[in-house]
TORLUMDREN-62703 format. One record per residue (C-alpha): residue in one letter; chain; x, y, z. Coordinates in Angstrom, 2 decimals, always signed. Example, Ala and Ser with C-alpha at 12.3 -4.5 7.8 and 13.67 -1.06 7.14 Angstrom:
BEGIN
+------+-------+---------+---------+---------+
! rest ! kette !      xx !      yy !      zz !
+------+-------+---------+---------+---------+
!    a !     A !  +12.30 !   -4.50 !   +7.80 !
!    s !     A !  +13.67 !   -1.06 !   +7.14 !
+------+-------+---------+---------+---------+
This chain:
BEGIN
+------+-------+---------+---------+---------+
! rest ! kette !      xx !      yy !      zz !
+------+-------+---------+---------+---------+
!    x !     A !   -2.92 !  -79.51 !  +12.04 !
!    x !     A !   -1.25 !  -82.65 !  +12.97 !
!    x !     A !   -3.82 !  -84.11 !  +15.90 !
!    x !     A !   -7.10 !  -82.71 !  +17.27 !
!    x !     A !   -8.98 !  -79.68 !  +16.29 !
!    x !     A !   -8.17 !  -76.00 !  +15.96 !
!    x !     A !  -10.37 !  -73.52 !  +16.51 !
!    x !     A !  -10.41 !  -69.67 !  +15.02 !
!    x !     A !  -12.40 !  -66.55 !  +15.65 !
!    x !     A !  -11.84 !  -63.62 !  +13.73 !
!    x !     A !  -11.91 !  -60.55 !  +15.53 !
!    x !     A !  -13.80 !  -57.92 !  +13.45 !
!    x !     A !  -12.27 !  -54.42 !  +13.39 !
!    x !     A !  -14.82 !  -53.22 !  +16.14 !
!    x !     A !  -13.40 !  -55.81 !  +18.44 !
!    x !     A !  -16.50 !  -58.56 !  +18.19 !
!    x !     A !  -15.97 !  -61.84 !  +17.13 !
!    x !     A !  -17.04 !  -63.22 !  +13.84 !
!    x !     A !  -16.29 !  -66.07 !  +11.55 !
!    x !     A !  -15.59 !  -69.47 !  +13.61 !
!    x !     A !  -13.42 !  -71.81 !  +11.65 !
!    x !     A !  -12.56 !  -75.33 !  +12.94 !
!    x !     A !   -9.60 !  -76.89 !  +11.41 !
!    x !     A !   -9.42 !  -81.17 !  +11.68 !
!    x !     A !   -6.36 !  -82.59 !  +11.94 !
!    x !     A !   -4.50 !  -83.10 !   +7.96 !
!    x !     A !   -5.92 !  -79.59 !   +7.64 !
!    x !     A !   -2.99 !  -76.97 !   +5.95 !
!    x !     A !   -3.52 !  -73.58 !   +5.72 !
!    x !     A !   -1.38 !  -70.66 !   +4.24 !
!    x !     A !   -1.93 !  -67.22 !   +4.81 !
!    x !     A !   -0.15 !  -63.30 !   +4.48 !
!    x !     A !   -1.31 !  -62.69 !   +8.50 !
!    x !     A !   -2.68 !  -59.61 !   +9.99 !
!    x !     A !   -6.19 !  -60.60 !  +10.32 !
!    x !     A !   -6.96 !  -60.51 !  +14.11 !
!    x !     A !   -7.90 !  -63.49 !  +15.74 !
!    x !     A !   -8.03 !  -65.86 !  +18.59 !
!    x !     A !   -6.71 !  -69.64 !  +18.64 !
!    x !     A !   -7.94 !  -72.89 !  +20.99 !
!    x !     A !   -7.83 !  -76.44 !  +20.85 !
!    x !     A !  -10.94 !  -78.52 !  +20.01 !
!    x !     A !  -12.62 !  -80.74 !  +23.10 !
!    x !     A !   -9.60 !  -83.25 !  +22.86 !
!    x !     A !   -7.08 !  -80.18 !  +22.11 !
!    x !     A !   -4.49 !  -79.82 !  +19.36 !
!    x !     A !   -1.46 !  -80.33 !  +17.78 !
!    x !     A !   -0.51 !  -77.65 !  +15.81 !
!    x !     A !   +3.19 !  -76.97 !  +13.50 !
!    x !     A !   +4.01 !  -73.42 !  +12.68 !
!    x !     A !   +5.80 !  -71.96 !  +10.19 !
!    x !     A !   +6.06 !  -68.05 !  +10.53 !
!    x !     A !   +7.83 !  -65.63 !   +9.00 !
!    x !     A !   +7.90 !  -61.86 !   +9.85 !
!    x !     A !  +11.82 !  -60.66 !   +9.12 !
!    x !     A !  +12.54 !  -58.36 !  +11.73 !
!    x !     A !   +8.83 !  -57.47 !  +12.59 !
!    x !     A !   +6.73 !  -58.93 !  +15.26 !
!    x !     A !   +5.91 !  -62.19 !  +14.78 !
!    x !     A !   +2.70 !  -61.78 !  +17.00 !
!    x !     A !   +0.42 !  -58.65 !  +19.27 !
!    x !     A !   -1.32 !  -58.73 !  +21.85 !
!    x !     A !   -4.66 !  -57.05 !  +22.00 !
!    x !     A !   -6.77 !  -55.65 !  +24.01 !
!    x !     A !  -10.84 !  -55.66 !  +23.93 !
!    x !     A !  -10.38 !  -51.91 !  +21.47 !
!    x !     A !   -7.86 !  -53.40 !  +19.35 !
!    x !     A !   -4.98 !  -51.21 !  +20.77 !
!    x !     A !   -1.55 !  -52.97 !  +21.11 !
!    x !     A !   -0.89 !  -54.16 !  +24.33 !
!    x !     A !   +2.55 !  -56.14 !  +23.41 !
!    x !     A !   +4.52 !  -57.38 !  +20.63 !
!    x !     A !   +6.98 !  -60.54 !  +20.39 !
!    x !     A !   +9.46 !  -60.96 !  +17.89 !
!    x !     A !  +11.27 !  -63.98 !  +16.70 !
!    x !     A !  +14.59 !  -63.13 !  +18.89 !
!    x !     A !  +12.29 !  -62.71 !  +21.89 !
!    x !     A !  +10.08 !  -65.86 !  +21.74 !
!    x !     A !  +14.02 !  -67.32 !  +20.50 !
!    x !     A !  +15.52 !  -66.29 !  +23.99 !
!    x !     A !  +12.62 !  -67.44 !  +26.29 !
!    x !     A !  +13.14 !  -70.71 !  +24.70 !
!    x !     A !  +16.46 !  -70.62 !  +25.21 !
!    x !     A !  +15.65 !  -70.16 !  +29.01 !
!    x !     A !  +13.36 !  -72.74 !  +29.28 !
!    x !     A !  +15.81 !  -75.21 !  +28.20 !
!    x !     A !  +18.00 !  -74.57 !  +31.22 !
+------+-------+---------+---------+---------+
């Protein structure tokens, strides 16, 4: 976390929130992924670097409210929209 706050909610398996974590700014956190979750600033937002791996996988998925995959974005993908926005 480089400025502000960052909020997580773990999504339980049944699809209803659980755990709240707040991370302050300084905060570093590590972790092997695939826990479900949502991500928002704090009340004066955030500043977050990330560092992800996931090969050829996807990198993130989108969920809906029963858990089922709704999309999928891969490195290349997120890569190429980039790549158009700098036009």
């Amino acid at each position: 976390m480089l400025e502000g706050e960052q909020h997580i909610v773990v999504i339980n398996d049944d699809g209803s929130e659980g755990e709240h974590k707040v991370r302050p700014a300084g905060t570093y956190v590590m972790s092997p992924g695939g826990e479900a979750h949502m991500e928002y600033g704090g009340p004066e937002g955030a500043t977050v670097f990330f560092s992800l791996f996931a090969g050829d996988g996807p990198v993130f998925e989108t969920l809906d409210k029963d858990m089922n995959i709704l999309d999928a974005s891969t490195v290349a993908e997120m890569a190429a929209l980039a790549s158009l926005a700098a036009r």
